[in-house]
C-alpha positions in Angstrom: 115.1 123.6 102.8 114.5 121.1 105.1 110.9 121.7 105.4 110.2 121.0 101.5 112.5 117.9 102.2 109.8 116.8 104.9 106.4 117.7 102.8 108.3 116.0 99.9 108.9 113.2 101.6 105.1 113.0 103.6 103.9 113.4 100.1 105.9 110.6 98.5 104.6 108.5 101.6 100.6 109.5 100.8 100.9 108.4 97.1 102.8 105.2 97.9 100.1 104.5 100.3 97.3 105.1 98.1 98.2 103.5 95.1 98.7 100.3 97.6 95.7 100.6 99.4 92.9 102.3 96.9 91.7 101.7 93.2 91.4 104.4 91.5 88.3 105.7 89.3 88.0 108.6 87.2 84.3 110.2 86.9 83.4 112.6 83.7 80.8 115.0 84.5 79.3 117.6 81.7 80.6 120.8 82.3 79.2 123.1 85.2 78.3 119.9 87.6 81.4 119.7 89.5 81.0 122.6 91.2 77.3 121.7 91.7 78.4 118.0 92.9 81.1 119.2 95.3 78.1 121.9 97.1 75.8 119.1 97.7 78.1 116.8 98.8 79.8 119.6 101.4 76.4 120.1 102.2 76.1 116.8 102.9 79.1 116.9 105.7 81.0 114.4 102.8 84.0 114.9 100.3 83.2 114.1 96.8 84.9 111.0 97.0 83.2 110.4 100.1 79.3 111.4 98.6 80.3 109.3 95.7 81.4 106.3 97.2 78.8 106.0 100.0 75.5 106.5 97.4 77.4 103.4 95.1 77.5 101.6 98.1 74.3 101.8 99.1 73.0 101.2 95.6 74.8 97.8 96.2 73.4 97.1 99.3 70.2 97.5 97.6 70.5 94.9 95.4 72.0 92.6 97.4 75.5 93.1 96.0 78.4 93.1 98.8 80.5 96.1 99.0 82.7 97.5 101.5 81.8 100.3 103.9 
């Protein structure tokens, strides 16, 4: 019992902490890419979120936009 007290509580912790520290944005893909997305970004040694985030980045960079990294 006191173990699902614990990972209740680290949980709890993790989505305070996010929803404090990160926006949030949701991405539609057509059906059948996810799965196709989330090989090339593991290929890629990235998470989705990860892939994602560094190609929009970059795309800023590009056009002289300021992002973070």
């Amino acid at each position: 019992m006191s173990n699902e007290k614990s990972t209740f509580d680290k949980v709890a912790y993790n989505n305070s902490f996010n929803a404090q520290a990160y926006d949030r944005i949701n991405l539609t893909v057509p059906k059948g890419q996810k799965d196709l997305i989330k090989a090339h970004a593991e290929k890629q040694g990235e998470s989705v979120n990860g892939y994602i985030y560094k190609l929009i980045v970059a795309d800023m960079a590009r056009e002289g936009e300021k992002g973070q990294s």
